[in-house]
ZAMARGU-4260 file (C-alpha; in steps of 0.2 Angstrom, whole numbers, plus 5000, padded with zeros to 4 digits):
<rodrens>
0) 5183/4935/5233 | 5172/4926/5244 | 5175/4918/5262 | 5179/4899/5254 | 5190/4908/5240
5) 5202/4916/5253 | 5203/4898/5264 | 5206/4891/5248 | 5220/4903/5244 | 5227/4905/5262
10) 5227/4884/5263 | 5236/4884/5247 | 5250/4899/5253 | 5252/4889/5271 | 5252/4871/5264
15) 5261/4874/5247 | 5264/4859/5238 | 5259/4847/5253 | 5242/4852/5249 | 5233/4835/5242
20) 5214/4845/5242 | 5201/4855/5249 | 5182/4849/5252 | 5168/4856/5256 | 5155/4849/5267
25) 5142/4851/5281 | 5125/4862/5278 | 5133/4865/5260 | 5132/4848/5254 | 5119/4842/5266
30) 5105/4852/5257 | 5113/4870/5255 | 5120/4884/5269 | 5105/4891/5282 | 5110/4910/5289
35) 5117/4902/5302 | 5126/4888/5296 | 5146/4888/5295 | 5157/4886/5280 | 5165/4868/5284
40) 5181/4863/5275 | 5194/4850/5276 | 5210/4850/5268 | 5221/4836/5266 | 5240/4834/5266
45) 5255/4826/5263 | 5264/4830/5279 | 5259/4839/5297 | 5262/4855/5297 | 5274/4866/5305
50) 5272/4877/5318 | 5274/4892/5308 | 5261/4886/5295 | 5252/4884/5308 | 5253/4901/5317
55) 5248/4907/5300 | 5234/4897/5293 | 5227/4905/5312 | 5231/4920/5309 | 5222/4921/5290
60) 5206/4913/5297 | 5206/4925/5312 | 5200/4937/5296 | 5193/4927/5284 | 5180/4919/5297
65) 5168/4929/5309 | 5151/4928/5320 | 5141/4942/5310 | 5125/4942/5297 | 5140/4948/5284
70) 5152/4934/5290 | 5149/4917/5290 | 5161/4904/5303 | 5173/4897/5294 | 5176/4879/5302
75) 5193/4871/5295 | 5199/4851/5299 | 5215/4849/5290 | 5222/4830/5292 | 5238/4821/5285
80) 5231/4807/5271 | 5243/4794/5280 | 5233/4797/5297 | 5216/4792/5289 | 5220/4782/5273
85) 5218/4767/5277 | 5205/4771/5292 | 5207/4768/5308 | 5198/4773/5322 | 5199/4787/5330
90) 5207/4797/5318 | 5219/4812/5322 | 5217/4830/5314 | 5232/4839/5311 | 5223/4854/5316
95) 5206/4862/5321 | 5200/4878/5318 | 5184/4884/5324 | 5174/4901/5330 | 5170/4892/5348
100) 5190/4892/5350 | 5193/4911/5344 | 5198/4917/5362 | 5211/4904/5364 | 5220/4907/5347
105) 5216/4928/5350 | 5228/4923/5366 | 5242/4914/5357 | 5236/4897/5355 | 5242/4886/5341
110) 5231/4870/5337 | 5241/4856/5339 | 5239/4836/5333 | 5227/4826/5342 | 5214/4814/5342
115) 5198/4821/5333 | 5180/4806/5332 | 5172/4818/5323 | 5183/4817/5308 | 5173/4801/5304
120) 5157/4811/5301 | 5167/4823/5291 | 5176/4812/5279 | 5156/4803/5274 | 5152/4821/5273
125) 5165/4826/5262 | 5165/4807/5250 | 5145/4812/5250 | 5146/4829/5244 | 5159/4825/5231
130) 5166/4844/5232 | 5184/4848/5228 | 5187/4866/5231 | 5202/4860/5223 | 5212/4845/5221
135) 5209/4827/5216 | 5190/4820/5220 | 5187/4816/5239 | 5187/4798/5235 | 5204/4799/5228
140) 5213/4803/5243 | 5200/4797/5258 | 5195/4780/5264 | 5175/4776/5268 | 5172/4778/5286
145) 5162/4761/5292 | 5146/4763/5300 | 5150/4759/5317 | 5164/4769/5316 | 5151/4784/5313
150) 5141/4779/5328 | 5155/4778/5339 | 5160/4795/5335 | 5143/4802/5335 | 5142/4798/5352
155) 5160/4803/5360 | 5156/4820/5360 | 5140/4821/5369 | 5147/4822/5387 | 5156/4839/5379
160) 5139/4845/5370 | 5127/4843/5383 | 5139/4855/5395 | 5136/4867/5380 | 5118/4868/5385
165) 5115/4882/5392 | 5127/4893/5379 | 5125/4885/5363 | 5103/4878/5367 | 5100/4879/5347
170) 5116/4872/5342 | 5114/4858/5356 | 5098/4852/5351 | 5101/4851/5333 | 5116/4842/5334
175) 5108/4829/5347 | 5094/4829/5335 | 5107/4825/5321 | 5114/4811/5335 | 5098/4801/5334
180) 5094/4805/5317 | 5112/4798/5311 | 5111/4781/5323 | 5093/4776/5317 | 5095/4779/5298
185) 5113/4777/5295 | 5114/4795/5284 | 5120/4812/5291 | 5108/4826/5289 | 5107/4843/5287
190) 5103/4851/5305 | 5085/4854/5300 | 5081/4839/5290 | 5086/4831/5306 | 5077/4840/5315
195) 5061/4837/5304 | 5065/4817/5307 | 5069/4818/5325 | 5051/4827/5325 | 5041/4816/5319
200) 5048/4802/5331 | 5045/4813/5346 | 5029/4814/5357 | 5022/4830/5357 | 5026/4837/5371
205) 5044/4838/5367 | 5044/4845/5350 | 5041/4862/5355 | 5059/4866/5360 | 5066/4858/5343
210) 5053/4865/5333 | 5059/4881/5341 | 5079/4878/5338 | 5075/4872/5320 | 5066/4889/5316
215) 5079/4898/5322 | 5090/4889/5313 | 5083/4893/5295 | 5077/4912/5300 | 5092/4918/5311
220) 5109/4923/5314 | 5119/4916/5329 | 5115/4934/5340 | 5099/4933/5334 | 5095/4918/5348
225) 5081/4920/5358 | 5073/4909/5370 | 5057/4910/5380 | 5058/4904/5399 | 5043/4894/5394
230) 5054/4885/5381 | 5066/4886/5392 | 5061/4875/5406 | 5058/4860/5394 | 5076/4860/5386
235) 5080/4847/5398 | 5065/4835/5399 | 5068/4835/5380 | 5085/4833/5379 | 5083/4819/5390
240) 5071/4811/5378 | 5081/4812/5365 | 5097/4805/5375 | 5085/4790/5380 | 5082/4786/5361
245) 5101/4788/5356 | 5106/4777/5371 | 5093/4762/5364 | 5102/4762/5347 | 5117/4761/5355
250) 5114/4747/5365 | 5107/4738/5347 | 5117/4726/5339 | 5126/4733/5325
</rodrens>
């Protein structure tokens, strides 16, 4: 049984029967996974969960998800129906499970309800890739997301990104890269095709960096990240390039 199997089955044992559907979507329905890509999900429900669901929807994906060549990151959103259908802005996840968040569930911390922007990129994800792991079509049980809503949550999380800099360089990039991309054209992109946009719209002497986090991207596995100091003394001259284009869309009319 293979990783999305076993989050299908655990969601399905934890939720029972307030389990609406499970979706697939990020790199998987953005042009198809990359070695280090995670395995995005989101299931919809009737009803929050409890805390004991909760302890052990954690506990399952402590085991089913990982950081290894053999062991992709499973990244699971769950969300109530009745908090997103009909949209409003910002939406609340009933729960949020993540690699980056390992060490505070590995020391008892249950993920609790709260306000989550990046569900509105999540949801046009999942009504994009039309992928039912199982369940009713995406359509069936989620609302569109408006475009400015997508800008607006584009955008919160930056401030929390960029203090991910130093840690998380490849991640960081590519998701600023999908930042600007996502403002100037309206559609989320896979982290390279992204890339490959914000590319073409940089002056040279920026790309280097990107080109760099892009490779890595579609040719390595989250240890594998390497960085030069060369490269590494213009990670911030670009990122502020970058962060100069995506605060001229924002300041655009919508």
């Amino acid at each position: 049984m293979d990783q999305l199997e076993r989050t299908v089955e655990l969601l399905r044992d934890t939720a029972g029967p307030e389990l609406l559907g499970v979706y697939v979507h990020g790199s998987a329905v953005l042009g198809g996974l990359a070695p280090a890509s995670d395995l995005d999900v989101l299931a919809v429900t009737r009803r929050s969960l409890g805390d004991c669901q909760r302890r052990s929807l954690v506990k399952g994906l402590l085991e089913i998800s990982g950081l290894t060549s053999e062991v992709r990151p499973v990244e699971v959103t769950v969300v109530v129906e009745s908090e997103v259908r009909p949209w409003r802005f910002p939406p609340t996840a009933d729960l949020l499970y993540g690699e980056w968040l390992r060490a505070d569930y590995e020391r008892g911390r249950i993920p609790q309800p709260g306000p989550l922007p990046d569900l509105a990129l999540v949801i046009t994800m999942v009504l994009t890739g039309d992928r039912p792991l199982t369940g009713p079509r995406p359509a069936e049980v989620l609302a569109p997301v408006p475009h400015s809503d997508l800008v607006r949550a584009s955008v919160a999380g930056i401030p929390e990104l960029l203090e991910e800099l130093d840690e998380d360089t490849r991640n960081v990039l590519l998701t600023l890269a999908r930042i600007w991309t996502t403002l100037a054209t309206g559609e989320i992109k896979a982290k390279d095709a992204a890339a490959d946009w914000a590319l073409a719209h940089l002056p040279h002497r920026h790309r280097p960096v990107l080109e760099h986090a892009r490779n890595l991207y579609l040719t390595c596995h989250y240890q594998d990240e390497t960085w030069s100091s060369e490269l590494r003394s213009q990670v911030r001259p670009h990122v502020e390039a970058v962060l100069t284009q995506i605060n001229d869309l924002r300041r655009r009319p919508q």
